[in-house]
N, C-alpha and C positions, 0 to 999 in steps of 0.2 A: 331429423336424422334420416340419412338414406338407409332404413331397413324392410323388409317383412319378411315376414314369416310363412313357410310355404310346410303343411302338416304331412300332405300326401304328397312324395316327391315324382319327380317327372320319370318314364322308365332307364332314361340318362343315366340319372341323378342317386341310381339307389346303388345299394350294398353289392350286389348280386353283380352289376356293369359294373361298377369299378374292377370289382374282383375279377372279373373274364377280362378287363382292360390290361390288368396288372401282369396275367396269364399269355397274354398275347402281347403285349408291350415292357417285356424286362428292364429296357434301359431306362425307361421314365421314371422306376420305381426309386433306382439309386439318385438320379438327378434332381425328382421330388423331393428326396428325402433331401439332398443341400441345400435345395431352396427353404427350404420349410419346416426345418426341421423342428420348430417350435411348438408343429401342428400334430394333431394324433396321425396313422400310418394312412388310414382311412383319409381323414381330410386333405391330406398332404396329393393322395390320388386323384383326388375330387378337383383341387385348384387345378392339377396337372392337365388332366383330361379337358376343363375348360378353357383353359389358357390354349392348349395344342388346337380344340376346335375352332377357336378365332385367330390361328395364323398367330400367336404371342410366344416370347422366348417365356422359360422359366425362372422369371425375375421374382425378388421378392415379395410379399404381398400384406396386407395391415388393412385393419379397417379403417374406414372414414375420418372417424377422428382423430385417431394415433397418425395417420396421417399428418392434420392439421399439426398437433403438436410437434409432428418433426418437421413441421415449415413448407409443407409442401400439399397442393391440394389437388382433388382430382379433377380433372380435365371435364367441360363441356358433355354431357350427351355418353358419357363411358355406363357402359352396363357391370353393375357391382357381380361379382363371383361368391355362389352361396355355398356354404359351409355347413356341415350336420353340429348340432350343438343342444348339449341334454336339458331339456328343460322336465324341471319339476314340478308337482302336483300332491296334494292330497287329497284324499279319498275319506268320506267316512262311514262307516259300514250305518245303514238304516235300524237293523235290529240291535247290533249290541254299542253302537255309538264309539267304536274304535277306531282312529285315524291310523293309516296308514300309506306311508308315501310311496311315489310310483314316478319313476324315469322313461318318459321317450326321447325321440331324437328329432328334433325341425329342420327343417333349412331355413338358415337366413342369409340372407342377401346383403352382406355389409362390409367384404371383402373388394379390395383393387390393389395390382400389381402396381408394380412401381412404373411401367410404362405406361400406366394410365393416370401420372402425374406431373405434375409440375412444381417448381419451385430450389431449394435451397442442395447441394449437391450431398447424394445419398451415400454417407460409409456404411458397409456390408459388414454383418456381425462376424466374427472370427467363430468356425465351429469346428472342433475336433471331431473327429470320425472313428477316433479310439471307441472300441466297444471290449468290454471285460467279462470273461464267461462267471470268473469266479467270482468278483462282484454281484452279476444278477442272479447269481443262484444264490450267494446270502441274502440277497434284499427280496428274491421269493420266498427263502424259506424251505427250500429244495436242497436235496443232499446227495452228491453220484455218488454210490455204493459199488465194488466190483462186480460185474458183469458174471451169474453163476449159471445160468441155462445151459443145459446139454443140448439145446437145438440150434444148430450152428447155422439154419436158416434164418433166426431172430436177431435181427439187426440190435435190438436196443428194447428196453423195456422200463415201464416206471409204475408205482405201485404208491399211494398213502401220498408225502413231500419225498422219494427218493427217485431215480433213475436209475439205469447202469446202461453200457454203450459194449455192442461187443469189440473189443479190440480186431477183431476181423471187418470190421466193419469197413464198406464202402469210402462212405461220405459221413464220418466220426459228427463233423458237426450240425450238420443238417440230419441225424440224428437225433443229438440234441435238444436242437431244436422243436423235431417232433415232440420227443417225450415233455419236454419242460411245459409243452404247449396242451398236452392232455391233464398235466396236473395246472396248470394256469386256471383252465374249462373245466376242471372238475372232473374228470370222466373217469379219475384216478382213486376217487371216495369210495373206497371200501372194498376195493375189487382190482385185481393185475389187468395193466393193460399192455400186453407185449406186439413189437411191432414182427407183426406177421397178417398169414390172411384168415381174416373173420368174416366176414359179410353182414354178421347180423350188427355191427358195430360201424355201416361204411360213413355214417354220416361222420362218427368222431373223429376217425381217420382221414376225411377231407379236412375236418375244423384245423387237426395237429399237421397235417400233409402243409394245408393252405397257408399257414402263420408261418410253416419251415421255410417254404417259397418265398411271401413274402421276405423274411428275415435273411434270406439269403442274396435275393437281391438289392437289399438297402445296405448289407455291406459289403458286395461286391464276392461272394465266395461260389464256387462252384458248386451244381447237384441243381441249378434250375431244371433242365432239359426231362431229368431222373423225376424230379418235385411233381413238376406236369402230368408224365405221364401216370403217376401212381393215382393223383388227384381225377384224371380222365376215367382210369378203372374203376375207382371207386364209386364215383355217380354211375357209372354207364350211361343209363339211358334217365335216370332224373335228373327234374331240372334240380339249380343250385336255388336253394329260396332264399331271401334277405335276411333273413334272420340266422341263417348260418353264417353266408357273408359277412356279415357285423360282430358275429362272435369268433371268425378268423380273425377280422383287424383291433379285434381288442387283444386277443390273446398276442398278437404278432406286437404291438402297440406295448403290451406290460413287459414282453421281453427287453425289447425295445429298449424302456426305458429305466427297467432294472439292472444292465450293465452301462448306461450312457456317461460318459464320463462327465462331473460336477460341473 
């Protein structure tokens, strides 16, 4: 099998660059997301980004062997496109002899687009672009409540599995977005988190900021430009580290696919 498995990825290759990729490249995010839409938000970035650095359109993409199965094999000399993918482990504790399981993420190298094949002529799967708010808010578990602050500054606030959106509000859905994406990450257990300026909270506010953007460019809705800049204020002058990056495109990712239609 054309694979391996790569544990520490290249600085390409991580969470951190795709997400500045996604930041600076709006359009690829909605087009990734056609191509690929099978794949998490993250990976979907990942093919994009290496397909565009080899001169490639954004054709469909399947491993090696799902290839073969659809009659078609890869080309001569083609360099596979690696993908992040959870693999699992156990652990067991020395003293009290307790296992417990543990998730990282690898690169493996066992992806090729369809221009880097040959064979039998490729029908393109039919994908709806219908996204349903009220959908993934049942299938999160999350509840909008009306909107009751007296500070007419606070766009939107969520609190426990609720939100509320102030009807003044800008950009209603990117919004949203923010809020559903702090209760996604948790940041919302046990304590209000209303969108306004906190500092001592900036990292959260990029993860909810970061999932708003993404989500707003994969379906094509206004408030990138607004996304950006909130997400710029809020780092200032740190850097974004991988592991926030990863937990923007998961959260962006459960949105995602909590209204995606069946």
């Amino acid at each position: 099998m054309l694979q391996t498995t790569q544990t520490l990825p290249a600085d390409h290759l991580g969470f951190a660059y795709l997400l500045h990729e996604a930041l600076n490249r709006p359009g690829v995010i909605s087009e990734a997301y056609r191509a690929f839409h099978r794949y998490s938000v993250g990976n979907q970035i990942l093919a994009a980004v290496q397909l565009l650095e080899r001169g490639m359109n954004l054709s469909p993409i399947a491993s090696f062997n799902t290839w073969r199965e659809r009659n078609r094999h890869v080309k001569k000399g083609e360099r596979a496109l690696a993908l992040w993918m959870p693999v699992t482990h156990k652990r067991e504790d020395e003293e009290t002899g307790e296992v417990s399981v543990h998730t990282r993420f690898a690169l493996r190298r066992n992806w090729f687009s369809l221009e880097q094949t040959d064979g039998e002529p490729y029908l393109p799967e039919l994908q709806s672009s219908d996204w349903d708010c009220e959908k993934a808010l049942q299938s999160l578990d999350v509840h909008e409540v009306p909107f009751s602050s007296l500070d007419g500054n606070i766009q939107g606030h969520s609190q426990g599995r609720t939100l509320a959106i102030n009807p003044l509000a800008a950009l209603k859905h990117k919004t949203r977005f923010h809020e559903l994406a702090h209760i996604v990450l948790g940041h919302t257990d046990g304590r209000l988190i209303a969108d306004t300026e906190k500092p001592t909270r900036a990292i959260a506010d990029v993860e909810a900021e970061g999932a708003a953007y993404l989500l707003c460019a994969i379906l094509g809705l206004p408030g990138l430009d607004e996304a950006r800049g909130y997400i710029q204020h809020w780092l200032a002058s740190e850097t974004l580290l991988d592991f926030t990056a990863r937990r923007i495109f998961v959260a962006a990712n459960a949105v995602l696919r909590a209204g995606a239609p069946l």
